[in-house]
C-alpha positions in Angstrom: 13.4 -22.5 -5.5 10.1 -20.9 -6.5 9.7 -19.1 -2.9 13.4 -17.7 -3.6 12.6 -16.3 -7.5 9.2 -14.7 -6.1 10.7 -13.0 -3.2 13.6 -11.6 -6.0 10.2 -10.6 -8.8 8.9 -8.2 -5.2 12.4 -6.7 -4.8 12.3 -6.0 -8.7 8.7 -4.3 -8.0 9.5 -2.5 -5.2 12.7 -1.5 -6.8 10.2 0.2 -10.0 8.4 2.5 -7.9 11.3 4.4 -7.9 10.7 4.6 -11.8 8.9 7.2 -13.8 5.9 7.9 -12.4 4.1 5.5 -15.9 6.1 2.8 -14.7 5.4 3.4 -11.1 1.7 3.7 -12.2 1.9 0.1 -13.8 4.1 -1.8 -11.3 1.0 -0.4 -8.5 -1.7 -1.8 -10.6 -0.1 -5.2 -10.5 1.2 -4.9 -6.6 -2.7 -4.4 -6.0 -3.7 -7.7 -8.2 -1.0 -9.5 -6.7 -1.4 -8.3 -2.8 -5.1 -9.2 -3.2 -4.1 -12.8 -3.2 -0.3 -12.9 -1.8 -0.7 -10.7 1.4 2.4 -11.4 2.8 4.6 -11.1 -0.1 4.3 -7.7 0.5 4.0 -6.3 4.1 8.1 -6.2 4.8 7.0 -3.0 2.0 4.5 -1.8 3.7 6.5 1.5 4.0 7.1 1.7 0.3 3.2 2.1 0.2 2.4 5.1 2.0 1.6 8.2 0.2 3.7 10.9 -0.2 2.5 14.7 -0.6 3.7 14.6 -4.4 1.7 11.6 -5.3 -0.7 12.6 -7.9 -4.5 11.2 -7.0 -4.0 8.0 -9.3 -0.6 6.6 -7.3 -2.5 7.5 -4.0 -5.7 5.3 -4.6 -3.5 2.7 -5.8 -1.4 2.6 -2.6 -4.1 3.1 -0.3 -5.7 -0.3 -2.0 -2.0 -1.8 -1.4 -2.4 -1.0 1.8 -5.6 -1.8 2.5 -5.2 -5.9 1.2 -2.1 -5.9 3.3 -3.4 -4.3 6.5 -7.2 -6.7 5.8 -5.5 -9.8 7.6 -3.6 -7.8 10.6 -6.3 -5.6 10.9 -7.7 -6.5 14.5 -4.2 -6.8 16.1 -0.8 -4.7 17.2 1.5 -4.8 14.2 4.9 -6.5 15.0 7.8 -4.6 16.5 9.1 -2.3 14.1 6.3 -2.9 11.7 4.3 0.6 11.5 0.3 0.4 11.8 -1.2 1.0 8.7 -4.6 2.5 9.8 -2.2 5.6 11.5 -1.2 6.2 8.3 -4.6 6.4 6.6 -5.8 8.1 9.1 -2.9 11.0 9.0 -3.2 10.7 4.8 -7.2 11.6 6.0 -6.6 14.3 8.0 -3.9 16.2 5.3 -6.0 15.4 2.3 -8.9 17.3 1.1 -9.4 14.9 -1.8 -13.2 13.9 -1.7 -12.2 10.2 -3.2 -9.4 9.7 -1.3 -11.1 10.5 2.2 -13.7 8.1 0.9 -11.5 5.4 0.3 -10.2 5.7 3.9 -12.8 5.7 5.7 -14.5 3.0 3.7 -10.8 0.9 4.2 -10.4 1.9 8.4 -13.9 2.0 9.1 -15.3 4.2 11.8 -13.5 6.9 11.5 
């Protein structure tokens, strides 16, 4: 069924951020077009979207947009057992990051903080 070949086409994605960092570069820019419109496709991932200390400032902004469509719909309510809550993590990327851009992006994305 179509359901069944999309939820194979994520796997493949999420399996290509393990690529070369191009590659991984590319395959974010698409996860962000398509997790603008297809929330849920994505937020069994959510994990393979935070930012890790070796991410260069490109792969961060594009993860933290990931992040930020997936988190937009849940955003008012306790995440499901087992599922972590994405505005912790922005907020913890906030407080070890001293990238002007990327503290802008979080607090524009959490709001308030």
């Amino acid at each position: 069924t179509q359901s069944t070949g999309i939820v194979h086409v994520v796997k493949a994605l999420i399996r290509l951020l393990k690529s070369k960092r191009e590659t991984q570069v590319i395959v974010l820019t698409n996860i962000t077009t398509m997790s603008a419109k297809h929330r849920k496709l994505f937020e069994q991932h959510m994990k393979s979207f935070y930012v890790n200390a070796s991410d260069p400032t490109n792969v961060r902004l594009l993860k933290l947009e990931i992040l930020t469509n997936i988190a937009t719909e849940t955003k008012h309510r306790c995440p499901a057992p087992g599922v972590p809550d994405v505005r912790v993590q922005l907020r913890q990327g906030l407080r070890r990051r001293h990238r002007p851009r990327y503290r802008q992006m979080c607090r524009r994305d959490i709001g308030g903080y």
